[in-house]
N, C-alpha and C positions, 0 to 999 in steps of 0.2 A: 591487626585486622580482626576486623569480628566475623563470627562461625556463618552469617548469611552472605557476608559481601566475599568470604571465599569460595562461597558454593557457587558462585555468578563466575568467579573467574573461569572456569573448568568450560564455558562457550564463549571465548572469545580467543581470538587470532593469537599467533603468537606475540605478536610486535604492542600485544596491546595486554600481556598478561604482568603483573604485578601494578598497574595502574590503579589510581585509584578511580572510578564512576565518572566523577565531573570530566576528567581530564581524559577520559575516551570521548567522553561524550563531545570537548569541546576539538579533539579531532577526526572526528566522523562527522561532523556541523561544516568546520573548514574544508572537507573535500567530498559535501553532500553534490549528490544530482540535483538540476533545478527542477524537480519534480515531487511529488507529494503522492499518497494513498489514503483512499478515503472507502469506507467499506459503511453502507446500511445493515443494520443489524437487531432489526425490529420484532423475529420471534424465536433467535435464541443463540449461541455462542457458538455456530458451526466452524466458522472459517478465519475468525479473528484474529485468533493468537498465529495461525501462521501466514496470514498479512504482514502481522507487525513482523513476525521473522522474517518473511523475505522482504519488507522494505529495507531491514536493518544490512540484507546481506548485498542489497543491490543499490546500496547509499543512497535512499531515499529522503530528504531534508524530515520531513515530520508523516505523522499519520495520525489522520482524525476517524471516528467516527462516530454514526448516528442512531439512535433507537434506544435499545434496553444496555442503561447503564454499565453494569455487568458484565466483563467476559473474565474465562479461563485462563489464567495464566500461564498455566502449565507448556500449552503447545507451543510458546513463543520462549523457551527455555530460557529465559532472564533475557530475551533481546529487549523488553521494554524499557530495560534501566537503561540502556543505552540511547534507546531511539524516544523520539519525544510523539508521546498519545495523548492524544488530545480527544475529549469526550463534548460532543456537540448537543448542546438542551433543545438546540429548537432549528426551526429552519433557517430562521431570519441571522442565526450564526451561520447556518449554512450559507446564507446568500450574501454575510460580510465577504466569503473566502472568493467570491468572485471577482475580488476587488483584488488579489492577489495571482489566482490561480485560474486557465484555462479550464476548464470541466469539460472531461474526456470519458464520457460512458462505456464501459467494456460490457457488451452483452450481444449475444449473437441473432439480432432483432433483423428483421427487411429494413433496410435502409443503413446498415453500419459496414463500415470500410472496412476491408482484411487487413491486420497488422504488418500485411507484407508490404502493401499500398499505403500505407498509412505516412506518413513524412510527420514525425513526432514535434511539438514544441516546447520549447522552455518555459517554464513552471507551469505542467500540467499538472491538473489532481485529477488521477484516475480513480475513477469512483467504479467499484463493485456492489452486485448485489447478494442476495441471500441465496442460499440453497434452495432449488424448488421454483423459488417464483422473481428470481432476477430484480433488477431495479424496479423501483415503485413508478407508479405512473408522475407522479410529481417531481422527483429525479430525471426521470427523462427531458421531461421541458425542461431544466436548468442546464442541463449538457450543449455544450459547443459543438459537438462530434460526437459519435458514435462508433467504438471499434471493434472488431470482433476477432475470436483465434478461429483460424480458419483447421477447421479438422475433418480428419478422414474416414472414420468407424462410426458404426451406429449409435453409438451416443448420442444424446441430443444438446451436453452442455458439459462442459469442465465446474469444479466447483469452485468456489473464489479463490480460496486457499493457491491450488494449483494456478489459475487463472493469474493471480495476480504477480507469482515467477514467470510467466510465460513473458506477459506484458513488460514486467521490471527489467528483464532481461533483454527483450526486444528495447524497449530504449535505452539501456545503458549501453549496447552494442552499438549503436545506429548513431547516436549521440557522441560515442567517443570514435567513431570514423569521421564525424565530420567538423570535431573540434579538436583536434588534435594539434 
């Protein structure tokens, strides 16, 4: 084994350490959620890398996103070797994925349902926005649904990062009570 692909081992489960990449990867594929994470990402690398971590940690099939090519690796601590990112050029990729995936807007807007109310479906792509200024106005008309985390202190918004555990977790709970 080489000096990179054991510094990857040291974040992953136990059941999956001395594997090698492909062969996580192709068991975390076989017992993915039929859901997806999809993050816009248009003036800078806030929330990305732990998207892709909590997708990886809440068996998310894939995660795409959109904007500035570029993000930090760091904060997804080798989750991306495992989980599959996908970098989207344009919109018109964005609007193939419609063809696949539900689009489930998470942002706490007039008009979006509490995650508590919410009744989740299979293969949604929950799309987050950016820090600051949430989904873009063009995102929004592509969404089926609108959800939001329903919170209690003066804040006025969780950041994606955070945001996007809340949600994974809300469906992976909800999902495996009624597929069981």
């Amino acid at each position: 084994m080489d000096q990179k692909f054991t510094s990857w081992m040291y974040n992953v489960a136990d059941q999956y350490k001395g594997m090698e990449v492909e062969d996580i990867k192709s068991k975390l594929a076989a017992k993915a959620f039929p859901c997806a994470v999809m993050m816009e990402n248009w003036q800078g690398d806030f929330n990305l890398a732990q998207c892709v971590r909590n997708a990886n940690a809440f068996g998310a099939k894939e995660v795409f996103y959109i904007g500035k090519r570029r993000f930090d690796r760091r904060g997804a601590v080798g989750t991306y070797n495992y989980t599959d990112v996908k970098y989207l050029s344009s919109t018109e990729e964005l609007l193939l994925l419609k063809e696949q995936y539900i689009f489930v807007g998470v942002d706490n807007i007039a008009g979006s349902v509490p995650i508590e109310d919410y009744e989740h479906k299979d293969n949604s792509l929950f799309i987050f926005g950016e820090e600051g200024c949430g989904l873009t106005p063009e995102t929004l008309k592509l969404c089926d649904v609108l959800i939001s985390i329903t919170q209690y202190g003066s804040v006025r918004s969780l950041n994606a990062g955070c945001s996007s555990g809340v949600i994974l977790y809300d469906y992976t709970s909800k999902y495996r009570k009624t597929h069981k």
